[in-house]
Structure formats: structure tokens, C-alpha cells
C-alpha positions as CSV (number, residue, x, y, z in Angstrom):
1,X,-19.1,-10.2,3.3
2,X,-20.3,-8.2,5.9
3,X,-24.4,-9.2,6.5
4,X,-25.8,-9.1,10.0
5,X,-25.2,-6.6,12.5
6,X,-23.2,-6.2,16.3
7,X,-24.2,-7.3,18.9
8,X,-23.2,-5.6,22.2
9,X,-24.6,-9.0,24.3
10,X,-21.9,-10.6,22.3
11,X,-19.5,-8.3,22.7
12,X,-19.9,-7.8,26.5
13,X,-19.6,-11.7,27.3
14,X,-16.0,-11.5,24.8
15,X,-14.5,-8.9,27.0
16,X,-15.6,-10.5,30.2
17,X,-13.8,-13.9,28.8
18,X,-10.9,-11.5,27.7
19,X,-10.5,-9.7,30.9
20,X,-10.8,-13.0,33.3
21,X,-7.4,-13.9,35.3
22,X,-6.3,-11.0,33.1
23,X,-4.4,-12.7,30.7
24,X,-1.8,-11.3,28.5
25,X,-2.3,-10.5,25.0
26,X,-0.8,-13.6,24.1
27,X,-3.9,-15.4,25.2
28,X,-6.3,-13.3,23.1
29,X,-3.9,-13.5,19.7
30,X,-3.0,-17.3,20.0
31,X,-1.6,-18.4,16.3
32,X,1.5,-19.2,16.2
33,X,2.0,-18.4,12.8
34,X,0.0,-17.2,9.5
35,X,-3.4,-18.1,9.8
36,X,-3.7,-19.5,5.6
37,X,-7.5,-17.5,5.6
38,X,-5.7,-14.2,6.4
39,X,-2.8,-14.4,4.2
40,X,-3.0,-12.1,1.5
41,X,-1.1,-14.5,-1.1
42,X,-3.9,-16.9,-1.0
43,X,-6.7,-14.2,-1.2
44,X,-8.2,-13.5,-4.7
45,X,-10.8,-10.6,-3.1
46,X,-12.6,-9.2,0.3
47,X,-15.8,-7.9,-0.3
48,X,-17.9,-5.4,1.4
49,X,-21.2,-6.0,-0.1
50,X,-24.7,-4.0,0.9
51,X,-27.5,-6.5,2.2
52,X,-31.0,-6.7,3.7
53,X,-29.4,-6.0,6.9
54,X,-27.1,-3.5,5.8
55,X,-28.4,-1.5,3.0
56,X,-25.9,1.4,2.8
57,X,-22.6,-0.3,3.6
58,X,-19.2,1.2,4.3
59,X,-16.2,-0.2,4.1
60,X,-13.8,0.1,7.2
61,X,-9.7,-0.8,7.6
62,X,-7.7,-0.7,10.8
63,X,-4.4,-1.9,10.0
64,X,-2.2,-2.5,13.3
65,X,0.9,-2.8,13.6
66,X,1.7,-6.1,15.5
67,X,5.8,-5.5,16.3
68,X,7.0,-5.7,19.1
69,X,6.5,-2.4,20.4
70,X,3.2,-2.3,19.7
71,X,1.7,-5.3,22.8
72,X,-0.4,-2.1,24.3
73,X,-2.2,-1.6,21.1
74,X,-3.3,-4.9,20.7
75,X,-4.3,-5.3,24.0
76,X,-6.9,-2.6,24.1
77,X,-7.4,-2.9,20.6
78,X,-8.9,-6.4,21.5
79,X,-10.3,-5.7,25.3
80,X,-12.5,-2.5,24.5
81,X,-11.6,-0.6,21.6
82,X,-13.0,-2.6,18.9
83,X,-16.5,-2.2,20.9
84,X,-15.7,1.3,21.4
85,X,-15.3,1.8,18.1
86,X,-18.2,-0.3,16.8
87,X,-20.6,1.4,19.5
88,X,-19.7,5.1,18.8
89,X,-20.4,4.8,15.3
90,X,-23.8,3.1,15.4
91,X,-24.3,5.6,18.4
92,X,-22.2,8.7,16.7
93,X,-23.8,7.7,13.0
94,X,-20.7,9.6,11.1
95,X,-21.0,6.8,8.4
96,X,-23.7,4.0,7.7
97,X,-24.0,0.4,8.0
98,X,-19.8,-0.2,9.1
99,X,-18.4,-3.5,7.7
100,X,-15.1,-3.3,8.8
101,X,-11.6,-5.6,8.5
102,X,-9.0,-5.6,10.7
103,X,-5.3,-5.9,9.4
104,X,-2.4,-7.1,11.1
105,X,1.0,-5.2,9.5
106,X,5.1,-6.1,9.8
107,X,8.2,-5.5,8.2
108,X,8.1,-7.0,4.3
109,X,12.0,-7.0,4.4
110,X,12.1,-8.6,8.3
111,X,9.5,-10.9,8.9
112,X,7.3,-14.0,7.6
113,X,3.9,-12.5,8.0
114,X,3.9,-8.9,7.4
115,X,0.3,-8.1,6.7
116,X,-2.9,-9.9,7.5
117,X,-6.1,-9.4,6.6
118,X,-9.6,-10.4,8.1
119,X,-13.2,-10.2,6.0
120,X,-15.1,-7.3,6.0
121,X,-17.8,-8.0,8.8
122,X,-20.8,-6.6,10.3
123,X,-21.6,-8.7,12.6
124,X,-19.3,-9.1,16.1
125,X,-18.2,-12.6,16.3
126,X,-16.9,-13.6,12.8
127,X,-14.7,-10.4,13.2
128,X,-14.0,-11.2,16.5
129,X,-12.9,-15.2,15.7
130,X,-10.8,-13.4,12.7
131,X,-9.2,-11.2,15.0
132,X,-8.3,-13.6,17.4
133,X,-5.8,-15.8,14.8
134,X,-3.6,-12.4,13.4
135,X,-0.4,-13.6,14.5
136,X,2.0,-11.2,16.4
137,X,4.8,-12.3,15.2
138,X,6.6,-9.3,17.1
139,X,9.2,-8.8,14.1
140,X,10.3,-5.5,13.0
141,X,13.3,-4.3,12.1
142,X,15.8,-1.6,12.3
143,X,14.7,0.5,9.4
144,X,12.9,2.6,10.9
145,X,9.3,1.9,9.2
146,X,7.0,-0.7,8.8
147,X,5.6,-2.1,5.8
148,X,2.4,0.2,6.7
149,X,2.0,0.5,2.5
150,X,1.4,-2.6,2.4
151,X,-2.4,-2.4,3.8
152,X,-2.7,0.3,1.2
153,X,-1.5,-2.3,-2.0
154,X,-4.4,-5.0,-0.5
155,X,-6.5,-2.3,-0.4
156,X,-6.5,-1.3,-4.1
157,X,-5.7,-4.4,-5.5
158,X,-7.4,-6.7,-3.1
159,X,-10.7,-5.5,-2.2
160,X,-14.4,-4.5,-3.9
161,X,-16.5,-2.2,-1.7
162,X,-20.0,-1.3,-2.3
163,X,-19.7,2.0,-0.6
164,X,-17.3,3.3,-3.2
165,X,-18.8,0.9,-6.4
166,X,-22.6,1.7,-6.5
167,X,-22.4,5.4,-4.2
168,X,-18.8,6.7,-5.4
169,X,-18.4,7.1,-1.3
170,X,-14.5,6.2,-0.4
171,X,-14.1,3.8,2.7
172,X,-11.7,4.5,5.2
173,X,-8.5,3.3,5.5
174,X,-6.5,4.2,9.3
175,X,-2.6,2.5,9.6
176,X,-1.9,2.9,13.5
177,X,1.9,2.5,14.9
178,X,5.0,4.5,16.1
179,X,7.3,3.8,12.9
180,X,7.6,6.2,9.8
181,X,6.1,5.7,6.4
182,X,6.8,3.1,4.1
183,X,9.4,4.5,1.4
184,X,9.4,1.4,-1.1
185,X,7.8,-2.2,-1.6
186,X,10.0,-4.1,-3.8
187,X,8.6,-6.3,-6.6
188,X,9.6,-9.9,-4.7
189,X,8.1,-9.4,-1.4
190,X,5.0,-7.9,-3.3
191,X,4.2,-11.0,-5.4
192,X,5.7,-13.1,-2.1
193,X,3.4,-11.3,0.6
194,X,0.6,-10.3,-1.5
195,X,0.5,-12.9,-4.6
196,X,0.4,-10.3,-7.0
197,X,2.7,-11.3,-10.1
198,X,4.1,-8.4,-13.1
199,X,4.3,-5.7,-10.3
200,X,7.7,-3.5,-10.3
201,X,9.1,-2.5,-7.4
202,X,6.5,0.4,-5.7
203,X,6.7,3.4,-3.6
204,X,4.7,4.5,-0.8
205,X,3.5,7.7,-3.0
206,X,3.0,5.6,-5.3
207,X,0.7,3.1,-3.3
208,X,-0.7,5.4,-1.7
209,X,-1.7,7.1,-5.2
210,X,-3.7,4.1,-6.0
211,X,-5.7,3.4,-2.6
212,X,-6.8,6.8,-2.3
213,X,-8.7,6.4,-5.4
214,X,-11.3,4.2,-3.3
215,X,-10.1,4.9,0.5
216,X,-9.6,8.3,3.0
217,X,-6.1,7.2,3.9
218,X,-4.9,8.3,7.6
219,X,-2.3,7.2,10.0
220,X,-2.5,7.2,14.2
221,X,0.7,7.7,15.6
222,X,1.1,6.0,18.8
223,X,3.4,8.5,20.4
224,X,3.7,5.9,23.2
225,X,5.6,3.3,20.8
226,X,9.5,3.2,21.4
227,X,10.5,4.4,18.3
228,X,7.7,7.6,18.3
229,X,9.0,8.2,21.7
230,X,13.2,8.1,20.7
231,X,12.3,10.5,17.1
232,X,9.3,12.0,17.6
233,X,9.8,14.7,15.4
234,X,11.2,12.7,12.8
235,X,8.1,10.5,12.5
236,X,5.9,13.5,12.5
237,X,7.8,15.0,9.8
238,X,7.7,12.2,7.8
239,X,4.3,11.4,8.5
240,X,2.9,15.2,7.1
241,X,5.1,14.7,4.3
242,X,3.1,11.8,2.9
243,X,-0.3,12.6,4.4
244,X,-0.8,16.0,5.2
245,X,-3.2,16.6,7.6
246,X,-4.3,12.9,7.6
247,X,-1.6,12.5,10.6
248,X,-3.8,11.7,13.7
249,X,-0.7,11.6,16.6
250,X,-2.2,9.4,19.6
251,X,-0.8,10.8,23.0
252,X,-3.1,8.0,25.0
253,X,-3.6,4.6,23.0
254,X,-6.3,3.9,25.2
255,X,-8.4,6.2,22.6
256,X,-7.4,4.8,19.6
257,X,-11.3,4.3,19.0
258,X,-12.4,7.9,19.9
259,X,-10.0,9.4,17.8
260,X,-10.5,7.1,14.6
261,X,-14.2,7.5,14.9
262,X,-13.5,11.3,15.5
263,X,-11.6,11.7,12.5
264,X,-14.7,9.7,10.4
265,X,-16.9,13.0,12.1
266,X,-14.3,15.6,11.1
267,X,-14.3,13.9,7.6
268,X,-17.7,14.1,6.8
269,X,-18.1,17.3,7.9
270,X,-18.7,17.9,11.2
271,X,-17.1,20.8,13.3
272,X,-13.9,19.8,15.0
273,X,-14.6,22.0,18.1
274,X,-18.2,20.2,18.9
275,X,-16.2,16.7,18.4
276,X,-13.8,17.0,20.4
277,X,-15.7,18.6,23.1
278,X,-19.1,16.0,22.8
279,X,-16.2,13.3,25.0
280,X,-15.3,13.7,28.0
281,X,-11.8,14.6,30.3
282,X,-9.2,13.5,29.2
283,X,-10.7,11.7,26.1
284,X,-11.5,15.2,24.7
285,X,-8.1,16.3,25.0
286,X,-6.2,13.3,23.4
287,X,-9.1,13.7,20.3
288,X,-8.8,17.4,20.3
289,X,-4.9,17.2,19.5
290,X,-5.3,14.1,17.4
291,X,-7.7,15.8,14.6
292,X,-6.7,19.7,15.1
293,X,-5.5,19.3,11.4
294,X,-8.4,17.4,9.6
295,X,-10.4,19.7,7.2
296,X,-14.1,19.7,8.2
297,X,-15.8,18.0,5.0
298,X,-13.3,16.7,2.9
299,X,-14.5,13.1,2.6
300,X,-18.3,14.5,1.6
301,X,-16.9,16.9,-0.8
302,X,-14.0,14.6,-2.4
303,X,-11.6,17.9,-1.3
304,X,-8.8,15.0,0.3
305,X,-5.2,16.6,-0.6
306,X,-2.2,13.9,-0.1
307,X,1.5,14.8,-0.9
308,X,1.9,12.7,-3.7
């Protein structure tokens, strides 16, 4: 998937219709349960596939956490950040031809839909019609993580990108909420959640091991969240343990877009000084604190180090 490009017209008119009578979130995200075409049981493979339209394709995940504490997220996510983030890389140019999927991520041991997944798409409307059915189930529970491995385990056993197949370029792969890493997916709710049969049970090193053989792996954490607020350190901590400096902590969630697409510039090499400073105010401080531990580069140069 992912042929025909975004169109800001498009895009304009779906915020207008999003931000009428401002409605809630619930009236943007309206399915009341699983949508079957984004439940990763009954998918066999998304694609992110170069075309006429988009010759040098790159695969893009945002995985979002849709518990409970996480309404403010969504709500952006869906009212301006999605075109933030889809402008300031066709304006910003850090990678080529974007074909991105948007992920919806719960609880495996608490809830009955704990990760959707959307096609990889160019163009605005499919991906916005996608986005519009993940279903918030607002689950959770009181472990103290969320099942963010779990967009990892779809990523590496789930999905086929050109970017990384014909070029040997890794996509990008961001998890975004307030909870700590994932320490285990056990064997049942892996063949139950993602249809994958004779796995054992997994941890998140372990996951992690196998996506970052095709994705740069990172994680915003929205300090704002309830449980980032109550154990900030904690989640930090936890956080650099498994991913270094691929920890990008979000102090405004209202920039979730400038600081993903900031960390995609740090990445691939540009100077973290000039990308913080090329936004303005207050964006340029959030962005600043968010990427001050990328290394300049690594994606380009393959130099990515994880705590494995």
C-alpha cells in the first residue's frame, strides 16, 4: 500500500469537520470495538511498497497509546498533528516519499483490543478513514506498562517495507505514552492478539532485538500522562534502560509531531542545535529537550546502539 500522495485541501476540510461544535474525541474515534481490518490476528501482511507516485518510499509507525490517560494524545493526534507531521516532512524533507501506519496500543493482559494497525498510506484520506475506526477502548491496567512491544512484534513479523528490502534503509518505528516498557509478551496473548502460532513467551529485549533489524525504534514520553506525572523518574529510568538515547520525553503533547519529525532530522544526520532552533517559542524548547540525546547520524550510518 501506500500510492498517491497528501493532500493539504483534504486535510484542511477534515480538521474544519473535526473541529466544528468542538466535539470530543469520541466523535472522531467512533468504533465501538475492533474494527476486523485493523486487527492484527486477521492480518497476514502490511506493505509499504515504492510506486510511480512514490518512488523512494519510507516506511513510517506511530503507535499510540489509546488508555485511558492518553484522551489528549488522540485528540491532537487526530485535529492537527497528523498534518503537522505529514507537512513538516514533505516541507522538512528528513526522509522521502512517507507511507506511514498508525497503530492503536493497550494492555495484552487487560484488554480486548490491545493493538491495531492501519495500512501504510500516502495519500490523506485512506489513512485518515483508517484512523478514524481504532477503537479507544480506554483499558489499561495497573501494571505499570503497556503492551507498547507489541507494535514492535507486528512490526517484524507483520510487515514488508520497500525502504529497508530494495535500499537496506530502516523505517521508523515511534511508541508514544506515559507507561514503562513492556517486560514480557506471553505466548497466548501473542498467537490471540497477533495470530502468530509456535511463538514462546517473548521479552521486550527480545522484541525489540528483532524490529530493529528493519526499524529505528524510539519512544515519546508524554510527561503529561497520569502515570509519567506520579513516577516520572521511574519511567525515564526504565525507558533509557531499553532504548538509550531513543527516549524522546514530551513535556507539551501538543508537539508530538515536531518532535517525532525532529528526531527523523537528528537521525539522519542533521545538527541537533539548528533543529531545534529552525521552530519557533515554545515549540523549540519542548524539541530541544526531547532530542538532546539523539546522536547526529545514526540512522544514515547504521551506528543505532539499544540495550539489549
Amino acid at each position: 500500500m501506500g500510492d498517491g500522495r497528501w493532500d493539504p485541501k483534504f486535510w484542511s476540510s477534515t480538521r474544519a469537520s473535526y473541529n466544528a461544535s468542538n466535539p470530543t474525541v469520541d466523535h472522531i474515534f467512533r468504533s465501538s470495538r475492533l474494527a476486523p481490518d485493523l486487527a492484527p490476528a486477521d492480518i497476514k501482511l502490511r506493505e509499504s511498497r515504492d510506486s510511480a507516485s512514490n518512488p523512494n518510499s519510507t516506511a513510517l509507525i506511530v503507535a499510540l497509546d489509546v488508555t485511558g490517560s492518553m484522551d489528549k494524545v488522540l485528540d491532537v493526534m487526530a485535529r492537527d498533528s497528523l498534518g503537522t507531521l505529514v507537512a513538516s516532512i514533505y516541507e522538512r524533507r528528513p526522509i522521502t516519499d512517507p507511507h506511514i501506519m498508525i497503530m492503536g496500543i493497550g494492555d495484552f493482559e487487560c484488554d480486548r483490543s490491545p493493538v491495531q494497525a492501519t495500512q501504510f498510506e500516502a495519500e490523506n484520506k485512506p489513512l485518515v478513514e483508517q484512523m478514524e475506526k481504532i477503537h479507544l477502548e480506554r483499558g489499561g491496567g495497573g501494571n505499570h506498562y503497556e503492551s507498547y512491544a507489541a507494535a514492535w512484534l507486528f512490526a517484524a513479523t507483520k510487515t514488508s517495507i520497500d525502504c529497508f528490502e530494495k535500499r537496506g534503509k530502516r523505517g521508523y518505528l515511534f511508541t508514544v505514552g506515559d507507561e514503562q516498557p513492556t517486560p514480557i509478551l506471553y505466548a497466548k496473548h501473542i498467537k490471540q492478539f497477533l495470530g502468530l502460532d509456535e511463538v514462546k513467551d517473548l521479552t521486550g529485549p527480545e522484541i525489540l532485538k528483532l524490529a530493529s533489524a528493519t526499524y529505528d525504534i524510539f519512544h515519546v514520553i508524554v510527561e503529561e500522562g497520569s502515570h509519567a506525572r506520579a513516577h516520572p523518574d521511574q519511567v525515564r529510568r526504565e525507558w533509557v534502560k531499553t532504548l538509550g538515547q531513543h527516549v524522546l520525553p514530551l513535556g507539551d503533547h501538543e508537539k508530538l509531531a515536531e518532535v517525532i519529525v525532529s528526531a527523523i532530522e537528528v537521525a539522519e544526520g542533521r545538527d541537533k542545535d539548528a533543529v531545534a532552533g529552525s521552530w519557533s517559542g515554545a515549540t523549540s524548547v519542548v524539541v530541544a529537550n526531547a532530542i538532546r540525546d539523539i546522536v547526529a547520524g545514526e540512522h544514515r550510518e547504521g551506528a543505532v546502539r539499544l540495550n539489549y
